[in-house]
PyMOL Python script that loads the backbone (N, CA, C, O; Angstrom):
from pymol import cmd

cmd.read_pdbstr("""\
ATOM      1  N   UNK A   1     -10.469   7.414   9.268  1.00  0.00           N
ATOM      2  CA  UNK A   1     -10.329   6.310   8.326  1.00  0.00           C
ATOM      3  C   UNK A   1     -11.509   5.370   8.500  1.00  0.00           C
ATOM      4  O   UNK A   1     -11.752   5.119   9.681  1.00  0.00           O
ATOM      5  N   UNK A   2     -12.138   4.908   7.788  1.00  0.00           N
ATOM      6  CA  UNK A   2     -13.376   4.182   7.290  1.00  0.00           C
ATOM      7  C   UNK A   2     -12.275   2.624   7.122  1.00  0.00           C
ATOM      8  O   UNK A   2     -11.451   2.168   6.329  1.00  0.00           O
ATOM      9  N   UNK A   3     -12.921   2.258   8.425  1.00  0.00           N
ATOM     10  CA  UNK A   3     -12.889   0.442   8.423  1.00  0.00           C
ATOM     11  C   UNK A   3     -13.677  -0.453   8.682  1.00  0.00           C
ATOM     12  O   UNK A   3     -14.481  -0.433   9.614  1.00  0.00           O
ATOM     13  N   UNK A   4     -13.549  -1.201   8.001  1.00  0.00           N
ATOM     14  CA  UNK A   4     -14.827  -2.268   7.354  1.00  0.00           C
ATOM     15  C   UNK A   4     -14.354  -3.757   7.994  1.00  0.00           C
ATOM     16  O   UNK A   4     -13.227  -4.217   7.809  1.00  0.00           O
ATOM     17  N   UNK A   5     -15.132  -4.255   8.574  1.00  0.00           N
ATOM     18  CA  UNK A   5     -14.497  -5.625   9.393  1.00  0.00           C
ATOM     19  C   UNK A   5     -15.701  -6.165   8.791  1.00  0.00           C
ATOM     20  O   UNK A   5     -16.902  -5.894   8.792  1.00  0.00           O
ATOM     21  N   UNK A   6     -14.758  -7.221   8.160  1.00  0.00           N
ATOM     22  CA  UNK A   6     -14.763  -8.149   7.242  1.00  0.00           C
ATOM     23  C   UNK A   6     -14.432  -9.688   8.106  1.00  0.00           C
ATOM     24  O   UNK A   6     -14.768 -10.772   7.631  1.00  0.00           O
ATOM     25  N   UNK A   7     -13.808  -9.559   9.273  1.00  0.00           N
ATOM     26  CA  UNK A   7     -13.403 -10.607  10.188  1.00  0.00           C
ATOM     27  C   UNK A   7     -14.989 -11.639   9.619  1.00  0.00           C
ATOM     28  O   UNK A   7     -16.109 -11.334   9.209  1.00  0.00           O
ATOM     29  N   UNK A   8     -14.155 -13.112   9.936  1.00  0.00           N
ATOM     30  CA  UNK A   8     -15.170 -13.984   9.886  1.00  0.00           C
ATOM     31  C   UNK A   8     -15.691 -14.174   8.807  1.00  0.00           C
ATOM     32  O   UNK A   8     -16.160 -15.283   8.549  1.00  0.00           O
ATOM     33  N   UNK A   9     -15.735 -13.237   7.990  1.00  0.00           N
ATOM     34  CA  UNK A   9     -16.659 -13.590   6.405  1.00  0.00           C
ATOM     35  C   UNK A   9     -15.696 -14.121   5.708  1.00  0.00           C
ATOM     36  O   UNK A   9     -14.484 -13.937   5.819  1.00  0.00           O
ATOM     37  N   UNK A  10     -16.384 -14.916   4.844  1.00  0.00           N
ATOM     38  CA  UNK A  10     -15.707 -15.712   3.538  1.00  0.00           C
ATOM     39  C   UNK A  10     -15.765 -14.913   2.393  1.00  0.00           C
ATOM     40  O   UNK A  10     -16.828 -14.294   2.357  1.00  0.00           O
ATOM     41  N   UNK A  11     -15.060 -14.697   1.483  1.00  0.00           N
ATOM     42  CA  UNK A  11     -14.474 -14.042   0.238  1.00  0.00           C
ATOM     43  C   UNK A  11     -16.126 -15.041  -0.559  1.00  0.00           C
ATOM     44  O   UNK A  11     -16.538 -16.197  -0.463  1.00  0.00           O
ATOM     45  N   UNK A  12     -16.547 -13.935  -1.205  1.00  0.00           N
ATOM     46  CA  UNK A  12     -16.460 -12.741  -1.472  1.00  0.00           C
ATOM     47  C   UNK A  12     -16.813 -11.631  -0.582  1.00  0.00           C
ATOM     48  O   UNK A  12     -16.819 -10.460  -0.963  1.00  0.00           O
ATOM     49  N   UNK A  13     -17.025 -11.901   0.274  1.00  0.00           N
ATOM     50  CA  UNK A  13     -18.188 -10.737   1.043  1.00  0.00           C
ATOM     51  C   UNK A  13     -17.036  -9.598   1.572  1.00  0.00           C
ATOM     52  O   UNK A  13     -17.548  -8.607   2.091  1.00  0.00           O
ATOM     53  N   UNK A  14     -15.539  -9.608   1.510  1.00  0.00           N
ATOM     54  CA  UNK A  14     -14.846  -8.386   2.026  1.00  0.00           C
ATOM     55  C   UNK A  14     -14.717  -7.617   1.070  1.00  0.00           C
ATOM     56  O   UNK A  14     -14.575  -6.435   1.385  1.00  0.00           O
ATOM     57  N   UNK A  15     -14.713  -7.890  -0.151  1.00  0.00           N
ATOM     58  CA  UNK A  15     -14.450  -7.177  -2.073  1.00  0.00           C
ATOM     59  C   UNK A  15     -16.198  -6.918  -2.147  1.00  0.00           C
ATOM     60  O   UNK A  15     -16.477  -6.072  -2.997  1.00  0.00           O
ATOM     61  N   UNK A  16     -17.275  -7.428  -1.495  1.00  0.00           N
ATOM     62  CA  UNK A  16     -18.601  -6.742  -1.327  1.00  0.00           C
ATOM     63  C   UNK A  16     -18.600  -5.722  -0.673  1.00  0.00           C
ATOM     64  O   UNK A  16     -18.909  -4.670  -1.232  1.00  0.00           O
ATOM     65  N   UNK A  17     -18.381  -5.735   0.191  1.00  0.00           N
ATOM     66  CA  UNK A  17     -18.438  -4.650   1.456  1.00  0.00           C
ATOM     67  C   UNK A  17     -17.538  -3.252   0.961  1.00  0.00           C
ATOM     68  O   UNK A  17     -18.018  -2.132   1.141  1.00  0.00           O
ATOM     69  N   UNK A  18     -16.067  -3.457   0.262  1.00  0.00           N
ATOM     70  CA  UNK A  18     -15.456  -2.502   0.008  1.00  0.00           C
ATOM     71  C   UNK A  18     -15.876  -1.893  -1.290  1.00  0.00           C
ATOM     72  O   UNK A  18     -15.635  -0.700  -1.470  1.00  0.00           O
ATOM     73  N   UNK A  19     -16.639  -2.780  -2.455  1.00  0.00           N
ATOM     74  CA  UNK A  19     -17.065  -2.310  -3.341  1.00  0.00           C
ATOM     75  C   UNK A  19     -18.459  -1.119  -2.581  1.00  0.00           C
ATOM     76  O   UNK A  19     -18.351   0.051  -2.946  1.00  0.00           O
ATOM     77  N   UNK A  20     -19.683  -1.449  -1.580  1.00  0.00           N
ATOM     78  CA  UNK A  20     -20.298  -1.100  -1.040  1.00  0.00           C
ATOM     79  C   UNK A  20     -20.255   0.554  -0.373  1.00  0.00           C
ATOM     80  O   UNK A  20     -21.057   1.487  -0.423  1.00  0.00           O
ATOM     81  N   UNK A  21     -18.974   0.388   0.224  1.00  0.00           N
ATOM     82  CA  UNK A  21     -18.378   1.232   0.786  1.00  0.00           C
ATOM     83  C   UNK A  21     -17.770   2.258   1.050  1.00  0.00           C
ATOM     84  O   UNK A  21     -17.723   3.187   1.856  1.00  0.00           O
ATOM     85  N   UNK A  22     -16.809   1.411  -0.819  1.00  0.00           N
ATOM     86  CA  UNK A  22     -15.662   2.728  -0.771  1.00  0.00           C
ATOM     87  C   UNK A  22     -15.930   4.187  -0.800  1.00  0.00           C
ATOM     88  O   UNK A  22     -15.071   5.009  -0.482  1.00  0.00           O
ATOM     89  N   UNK A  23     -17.301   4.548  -1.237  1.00  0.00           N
ATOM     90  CA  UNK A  23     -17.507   5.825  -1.816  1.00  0.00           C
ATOM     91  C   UNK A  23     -18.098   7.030  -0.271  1.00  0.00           C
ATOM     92  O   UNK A  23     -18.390   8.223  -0.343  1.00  0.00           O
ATOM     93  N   UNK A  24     -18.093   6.289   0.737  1.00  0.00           N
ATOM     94  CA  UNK A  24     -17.922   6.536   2.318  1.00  0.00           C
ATOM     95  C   UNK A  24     -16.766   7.629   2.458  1.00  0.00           C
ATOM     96  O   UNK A  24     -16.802   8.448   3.377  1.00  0.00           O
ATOM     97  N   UNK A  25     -15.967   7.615   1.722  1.00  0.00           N
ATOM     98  CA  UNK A  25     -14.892   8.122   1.885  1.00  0.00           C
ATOM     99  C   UNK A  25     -14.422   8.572   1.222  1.00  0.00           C
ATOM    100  O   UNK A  25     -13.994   7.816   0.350  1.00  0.00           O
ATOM    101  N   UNK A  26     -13.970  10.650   0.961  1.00  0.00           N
ATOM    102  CA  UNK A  26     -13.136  11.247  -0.128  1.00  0.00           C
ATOM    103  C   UNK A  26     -12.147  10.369  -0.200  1.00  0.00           C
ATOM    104  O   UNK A  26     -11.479   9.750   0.627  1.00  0.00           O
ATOM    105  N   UNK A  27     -12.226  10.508  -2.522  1.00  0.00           N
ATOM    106  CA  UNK A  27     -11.125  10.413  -2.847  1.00  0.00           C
ATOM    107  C   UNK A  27      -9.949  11.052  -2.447  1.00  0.00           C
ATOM    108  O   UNK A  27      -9.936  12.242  -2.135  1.00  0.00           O
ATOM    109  N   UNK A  28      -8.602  10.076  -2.433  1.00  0.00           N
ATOM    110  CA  UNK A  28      -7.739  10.623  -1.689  1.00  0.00           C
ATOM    111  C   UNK A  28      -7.308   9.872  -0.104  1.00  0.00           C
ATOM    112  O   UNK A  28      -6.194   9.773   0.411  1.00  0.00           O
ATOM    113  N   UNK A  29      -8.387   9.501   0.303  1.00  0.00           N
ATOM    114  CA  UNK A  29      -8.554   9.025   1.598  1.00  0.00           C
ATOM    115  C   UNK A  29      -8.260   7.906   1.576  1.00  0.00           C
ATOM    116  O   UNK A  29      -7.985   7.443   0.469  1.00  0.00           O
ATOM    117  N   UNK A  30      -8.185   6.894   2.915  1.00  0.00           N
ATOM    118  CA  UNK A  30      -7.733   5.389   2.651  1.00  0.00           C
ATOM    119  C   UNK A  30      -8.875   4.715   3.583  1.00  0.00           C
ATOM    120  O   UNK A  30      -9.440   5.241   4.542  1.00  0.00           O
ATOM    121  N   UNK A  31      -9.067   3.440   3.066  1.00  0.00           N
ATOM    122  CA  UNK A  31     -10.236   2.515   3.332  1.00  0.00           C
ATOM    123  C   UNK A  31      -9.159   1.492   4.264  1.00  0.00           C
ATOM    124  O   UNK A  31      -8.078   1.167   3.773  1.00  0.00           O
ATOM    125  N   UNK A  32      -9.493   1.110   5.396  1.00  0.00           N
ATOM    126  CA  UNK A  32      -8.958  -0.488   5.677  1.00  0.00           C
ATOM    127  C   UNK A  32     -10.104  -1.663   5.625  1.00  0.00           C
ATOM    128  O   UNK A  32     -11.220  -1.145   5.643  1.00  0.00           O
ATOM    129  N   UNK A  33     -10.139  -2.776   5.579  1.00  0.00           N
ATOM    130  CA  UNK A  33     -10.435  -3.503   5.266  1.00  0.00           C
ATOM    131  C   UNK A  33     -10.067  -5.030   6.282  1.00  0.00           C
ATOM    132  O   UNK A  33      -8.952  -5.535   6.157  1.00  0.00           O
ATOM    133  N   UNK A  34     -10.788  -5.473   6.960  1.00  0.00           N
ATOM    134  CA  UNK A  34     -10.073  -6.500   8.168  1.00  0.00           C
ATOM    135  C   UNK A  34     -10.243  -7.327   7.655  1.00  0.00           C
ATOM    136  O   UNK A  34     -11.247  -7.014   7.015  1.00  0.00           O
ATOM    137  N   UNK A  35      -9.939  -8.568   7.322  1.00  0.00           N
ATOM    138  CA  UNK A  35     -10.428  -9.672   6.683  1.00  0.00           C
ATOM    139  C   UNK A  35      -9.515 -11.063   7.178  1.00  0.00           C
ATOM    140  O   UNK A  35      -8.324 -10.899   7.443  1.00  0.00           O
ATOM    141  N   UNK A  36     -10.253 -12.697   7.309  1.00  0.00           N
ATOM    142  CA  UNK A  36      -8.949 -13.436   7.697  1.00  0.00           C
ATOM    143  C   UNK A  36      -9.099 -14.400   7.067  1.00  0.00           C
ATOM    144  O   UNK A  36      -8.805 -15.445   7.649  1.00  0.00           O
ATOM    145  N   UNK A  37      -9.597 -14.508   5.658  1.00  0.00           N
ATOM    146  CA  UNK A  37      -9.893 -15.270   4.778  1.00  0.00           C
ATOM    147  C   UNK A  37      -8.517 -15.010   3.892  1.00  0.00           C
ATOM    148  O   UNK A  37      -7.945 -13.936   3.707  1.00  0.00           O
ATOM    149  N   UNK A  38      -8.147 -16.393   3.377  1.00  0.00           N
ATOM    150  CA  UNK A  38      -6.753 -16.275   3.042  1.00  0.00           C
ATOM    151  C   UNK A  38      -7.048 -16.126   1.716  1.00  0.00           C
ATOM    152  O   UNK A  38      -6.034 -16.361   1.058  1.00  0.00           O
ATOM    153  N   UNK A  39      -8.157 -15.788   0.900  1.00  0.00           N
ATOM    154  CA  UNK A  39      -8.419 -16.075  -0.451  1.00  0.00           C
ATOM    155  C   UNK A  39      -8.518 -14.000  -0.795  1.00  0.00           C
ATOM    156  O   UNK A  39      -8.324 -13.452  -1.879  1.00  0.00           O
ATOM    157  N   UNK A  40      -8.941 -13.189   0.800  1.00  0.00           N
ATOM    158  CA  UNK A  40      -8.792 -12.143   0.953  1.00  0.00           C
ATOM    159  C   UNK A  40      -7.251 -11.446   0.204  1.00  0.00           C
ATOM    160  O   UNK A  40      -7.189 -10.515  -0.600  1.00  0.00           O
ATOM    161  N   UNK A  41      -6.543 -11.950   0.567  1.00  0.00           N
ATOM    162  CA  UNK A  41      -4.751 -11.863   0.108  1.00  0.00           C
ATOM    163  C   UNK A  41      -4.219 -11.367  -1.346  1.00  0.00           C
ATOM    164  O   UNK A  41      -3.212 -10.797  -1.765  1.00  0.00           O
ATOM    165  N   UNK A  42      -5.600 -11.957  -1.975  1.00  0.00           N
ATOM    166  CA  UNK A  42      -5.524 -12.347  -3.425  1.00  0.00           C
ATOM    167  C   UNK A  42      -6.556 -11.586  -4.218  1.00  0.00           C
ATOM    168  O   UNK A  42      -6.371 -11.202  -5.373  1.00  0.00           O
ATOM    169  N   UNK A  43      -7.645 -11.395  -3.523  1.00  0.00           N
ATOM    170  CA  UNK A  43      -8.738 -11.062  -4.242  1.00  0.00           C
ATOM    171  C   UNK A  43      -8.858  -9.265  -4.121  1.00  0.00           C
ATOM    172  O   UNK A  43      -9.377  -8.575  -4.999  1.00  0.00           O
ATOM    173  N   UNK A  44      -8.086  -8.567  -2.471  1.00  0.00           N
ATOM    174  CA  UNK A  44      -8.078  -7.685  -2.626  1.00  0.00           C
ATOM    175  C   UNK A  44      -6.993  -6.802  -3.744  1.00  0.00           C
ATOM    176  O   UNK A  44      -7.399  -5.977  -4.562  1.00  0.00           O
ATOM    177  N   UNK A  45      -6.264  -7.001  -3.645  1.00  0.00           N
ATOM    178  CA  UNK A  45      -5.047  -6.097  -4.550  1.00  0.00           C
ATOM    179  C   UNK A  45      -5.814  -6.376  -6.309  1.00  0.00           C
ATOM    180  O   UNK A  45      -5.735  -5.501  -7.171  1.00  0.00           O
ATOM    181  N   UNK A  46      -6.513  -7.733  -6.551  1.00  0.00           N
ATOM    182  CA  UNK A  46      -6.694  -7.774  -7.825  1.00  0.00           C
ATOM    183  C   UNK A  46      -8.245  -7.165  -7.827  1.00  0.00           C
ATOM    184  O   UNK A  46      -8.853  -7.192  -8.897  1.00  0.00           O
ATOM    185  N   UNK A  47      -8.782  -6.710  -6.846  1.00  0.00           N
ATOM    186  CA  UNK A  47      -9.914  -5.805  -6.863  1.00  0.00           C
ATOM    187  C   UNK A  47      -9.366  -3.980  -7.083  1.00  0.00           C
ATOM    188  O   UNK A  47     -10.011  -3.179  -7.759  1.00  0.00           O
ATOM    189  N   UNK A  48      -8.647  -3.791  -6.672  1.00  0.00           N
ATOM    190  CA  UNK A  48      -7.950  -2.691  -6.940  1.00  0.00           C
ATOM    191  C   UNK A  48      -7.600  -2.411  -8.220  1.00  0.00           C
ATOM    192  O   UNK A  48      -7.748  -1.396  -8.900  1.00  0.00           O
ATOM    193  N   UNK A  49      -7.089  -3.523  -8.455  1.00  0.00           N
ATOM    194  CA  UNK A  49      -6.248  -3.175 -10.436  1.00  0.00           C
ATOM    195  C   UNK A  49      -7.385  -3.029 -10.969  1.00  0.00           C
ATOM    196  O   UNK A  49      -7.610  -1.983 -11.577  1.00  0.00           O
ATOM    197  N   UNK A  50      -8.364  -4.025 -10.874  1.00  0.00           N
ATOM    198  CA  UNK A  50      -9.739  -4.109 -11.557  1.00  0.00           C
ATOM    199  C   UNK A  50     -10.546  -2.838 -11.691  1.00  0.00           C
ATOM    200  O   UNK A  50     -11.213  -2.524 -12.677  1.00  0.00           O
ATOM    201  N   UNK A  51     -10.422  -2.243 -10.728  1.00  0.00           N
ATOM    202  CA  UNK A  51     -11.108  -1.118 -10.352  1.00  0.00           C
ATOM    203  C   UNK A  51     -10.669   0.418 -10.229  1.00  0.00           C
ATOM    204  O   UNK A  51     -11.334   1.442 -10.078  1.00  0.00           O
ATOM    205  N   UNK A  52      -9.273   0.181 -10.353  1.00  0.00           N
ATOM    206  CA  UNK A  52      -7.762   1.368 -10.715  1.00  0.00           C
ATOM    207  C   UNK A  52      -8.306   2.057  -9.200  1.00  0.00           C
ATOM    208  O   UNK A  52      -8.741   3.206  -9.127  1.00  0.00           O
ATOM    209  N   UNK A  53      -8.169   0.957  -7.821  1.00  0.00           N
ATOM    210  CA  UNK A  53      -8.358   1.779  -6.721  1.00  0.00           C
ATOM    211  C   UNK A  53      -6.371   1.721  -6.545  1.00  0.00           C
ATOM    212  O   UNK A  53      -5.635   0.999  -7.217  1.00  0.00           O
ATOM    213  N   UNK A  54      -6.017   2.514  -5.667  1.00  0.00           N
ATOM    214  CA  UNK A  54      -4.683   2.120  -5.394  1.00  0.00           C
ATOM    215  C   UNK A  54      -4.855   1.408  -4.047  1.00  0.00           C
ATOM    216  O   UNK A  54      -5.554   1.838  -3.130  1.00  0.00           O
ATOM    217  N   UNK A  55      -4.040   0.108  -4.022  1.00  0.00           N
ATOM    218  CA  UNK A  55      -3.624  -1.080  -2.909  1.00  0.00           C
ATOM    219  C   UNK A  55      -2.631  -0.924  -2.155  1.00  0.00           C
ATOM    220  O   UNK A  55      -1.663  -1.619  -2.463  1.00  0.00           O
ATOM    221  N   UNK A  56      -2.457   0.042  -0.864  1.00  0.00           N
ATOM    222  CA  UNK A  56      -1.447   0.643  -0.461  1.00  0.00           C
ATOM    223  C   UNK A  56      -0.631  -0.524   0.576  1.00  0.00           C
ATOM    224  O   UNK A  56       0.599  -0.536   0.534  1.00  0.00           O
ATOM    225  N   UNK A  57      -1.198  -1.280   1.297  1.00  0.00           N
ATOM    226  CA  UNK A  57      -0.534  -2.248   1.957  1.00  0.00           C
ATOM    227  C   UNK A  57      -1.106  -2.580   2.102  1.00  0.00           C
ATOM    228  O   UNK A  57      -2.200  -2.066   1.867  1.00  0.00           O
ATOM    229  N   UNK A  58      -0.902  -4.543   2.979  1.00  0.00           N
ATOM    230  CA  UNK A  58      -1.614  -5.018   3.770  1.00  0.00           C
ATOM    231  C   UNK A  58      -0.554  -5.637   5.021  1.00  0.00           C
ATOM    232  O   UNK A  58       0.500  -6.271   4.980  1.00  0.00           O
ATOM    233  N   UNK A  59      -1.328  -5.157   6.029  1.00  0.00           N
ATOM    234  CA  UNK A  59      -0.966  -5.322   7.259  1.00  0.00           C
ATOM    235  C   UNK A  59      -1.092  -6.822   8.551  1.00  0.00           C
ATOM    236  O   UNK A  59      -2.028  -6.994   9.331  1.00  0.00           O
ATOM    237  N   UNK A  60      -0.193  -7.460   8.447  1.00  0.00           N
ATOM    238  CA  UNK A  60      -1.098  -8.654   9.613  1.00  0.00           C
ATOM    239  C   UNK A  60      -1.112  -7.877  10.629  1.00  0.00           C
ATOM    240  O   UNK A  60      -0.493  -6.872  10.976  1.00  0.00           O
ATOM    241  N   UNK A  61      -2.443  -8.924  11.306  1.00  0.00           N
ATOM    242  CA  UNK A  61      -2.839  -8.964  12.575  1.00  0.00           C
ATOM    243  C   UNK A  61      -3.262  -9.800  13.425  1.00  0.00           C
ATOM    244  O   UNK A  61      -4.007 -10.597  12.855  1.00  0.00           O
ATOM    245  N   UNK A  62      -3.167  -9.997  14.406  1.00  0.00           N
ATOM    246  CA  UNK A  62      -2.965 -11.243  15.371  1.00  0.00           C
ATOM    247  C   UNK A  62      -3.918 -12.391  14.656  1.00  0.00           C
ATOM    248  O   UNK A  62      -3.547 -13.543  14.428  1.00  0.00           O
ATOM    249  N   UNK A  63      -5.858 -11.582  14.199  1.00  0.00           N
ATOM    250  CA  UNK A  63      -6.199 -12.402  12.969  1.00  0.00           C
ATOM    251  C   UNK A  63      -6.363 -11.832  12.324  1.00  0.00           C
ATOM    252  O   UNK A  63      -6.950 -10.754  12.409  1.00  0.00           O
ATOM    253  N   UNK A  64      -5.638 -12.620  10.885  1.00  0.00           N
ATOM    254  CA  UNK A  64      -6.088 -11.954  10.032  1.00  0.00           C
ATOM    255  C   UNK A  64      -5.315 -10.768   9.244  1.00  0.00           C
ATOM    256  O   UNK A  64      -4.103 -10.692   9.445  1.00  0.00           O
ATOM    257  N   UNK A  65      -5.942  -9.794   8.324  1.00  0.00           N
ATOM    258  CA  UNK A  65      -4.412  -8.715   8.346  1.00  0.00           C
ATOM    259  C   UNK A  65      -5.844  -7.510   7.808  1.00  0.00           C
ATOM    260  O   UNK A  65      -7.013  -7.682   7.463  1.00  0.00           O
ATOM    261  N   UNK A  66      -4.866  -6.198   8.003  1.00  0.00           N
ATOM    262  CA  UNK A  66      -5.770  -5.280   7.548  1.00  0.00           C
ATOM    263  C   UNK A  66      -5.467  -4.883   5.958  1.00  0.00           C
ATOM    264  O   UNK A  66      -4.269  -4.721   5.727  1.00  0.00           O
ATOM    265  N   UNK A  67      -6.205  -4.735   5.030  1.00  0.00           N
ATOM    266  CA  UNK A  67      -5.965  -4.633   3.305  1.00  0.00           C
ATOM    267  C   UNK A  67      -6.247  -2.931   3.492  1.00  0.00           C
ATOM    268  O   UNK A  67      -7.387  -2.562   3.775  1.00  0.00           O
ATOM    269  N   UNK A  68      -5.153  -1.938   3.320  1.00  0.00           N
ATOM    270  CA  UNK A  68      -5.316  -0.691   3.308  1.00  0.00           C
ATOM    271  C   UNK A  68      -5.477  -0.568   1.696  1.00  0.00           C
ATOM    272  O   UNK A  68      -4.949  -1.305   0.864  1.00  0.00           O
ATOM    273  N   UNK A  69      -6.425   0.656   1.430  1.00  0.00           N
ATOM    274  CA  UNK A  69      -6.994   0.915  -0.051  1.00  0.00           C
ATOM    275  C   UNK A  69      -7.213   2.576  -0.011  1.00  0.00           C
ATOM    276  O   UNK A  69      -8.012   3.023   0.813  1.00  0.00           O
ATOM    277  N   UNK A  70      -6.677   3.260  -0.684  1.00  0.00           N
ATOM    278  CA  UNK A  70      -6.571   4.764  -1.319  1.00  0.00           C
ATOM    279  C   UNK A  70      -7.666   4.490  -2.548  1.00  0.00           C
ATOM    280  O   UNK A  70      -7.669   3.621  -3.421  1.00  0.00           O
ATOM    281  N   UNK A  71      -8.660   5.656  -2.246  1.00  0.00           N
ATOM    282  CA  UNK A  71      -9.672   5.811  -2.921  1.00  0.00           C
ATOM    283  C   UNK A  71      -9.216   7.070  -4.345  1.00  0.00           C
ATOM    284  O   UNK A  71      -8.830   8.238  -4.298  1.00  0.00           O
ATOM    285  N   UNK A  72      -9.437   6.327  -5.254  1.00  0.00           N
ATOM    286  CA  UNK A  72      -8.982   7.476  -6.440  1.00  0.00           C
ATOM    287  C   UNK A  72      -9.708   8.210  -7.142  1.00  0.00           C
ATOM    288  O   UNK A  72      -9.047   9.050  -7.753  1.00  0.00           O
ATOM    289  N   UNK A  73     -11.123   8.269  -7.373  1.00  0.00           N
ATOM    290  CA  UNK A  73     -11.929   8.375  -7.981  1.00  0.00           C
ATOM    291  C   UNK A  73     -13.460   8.078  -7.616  1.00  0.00           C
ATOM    292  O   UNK A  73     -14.340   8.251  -8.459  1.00  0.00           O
TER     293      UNK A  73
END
""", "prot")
cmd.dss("prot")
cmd.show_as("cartoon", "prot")
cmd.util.cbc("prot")
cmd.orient("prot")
């Protein structure tokens, strides 16, 4: 699994990095995404619709939470 730590950065730069990224990884496969920007919460799942990735969960973590993403295309 292809994870992208995003820790510490401010939004936009975790929806940069995964736009950057996603293609790292067969469709089919899942991306995580670390991020502890609370604007992260919001911007990932509506980067997904935007982009018809599927937004499979997001996970907390002590900081922060992990944004899991299934690559479709």
């Amino acid at each position: 699994m292809l994870v992208i730590d995003a820790l510490g950065r401010k939004c936009p730069i975790p929806i940069i990095l995964l736009a950057e990224r996603i293609r790292e990884i067969p469709v089919g496969e899942v991306v995580a995404v670390l991020a502890d920007d609370v604007a992260a919460r919001t911007d990932v799942p509506a980067w997904c619709r935007m982009k018809s990735q599927d937004f499979v969960r997001e996970e907390p973590l002590s900081q922060g939470w992990a944004f899991h993403i299934r690559r479709t295309y």
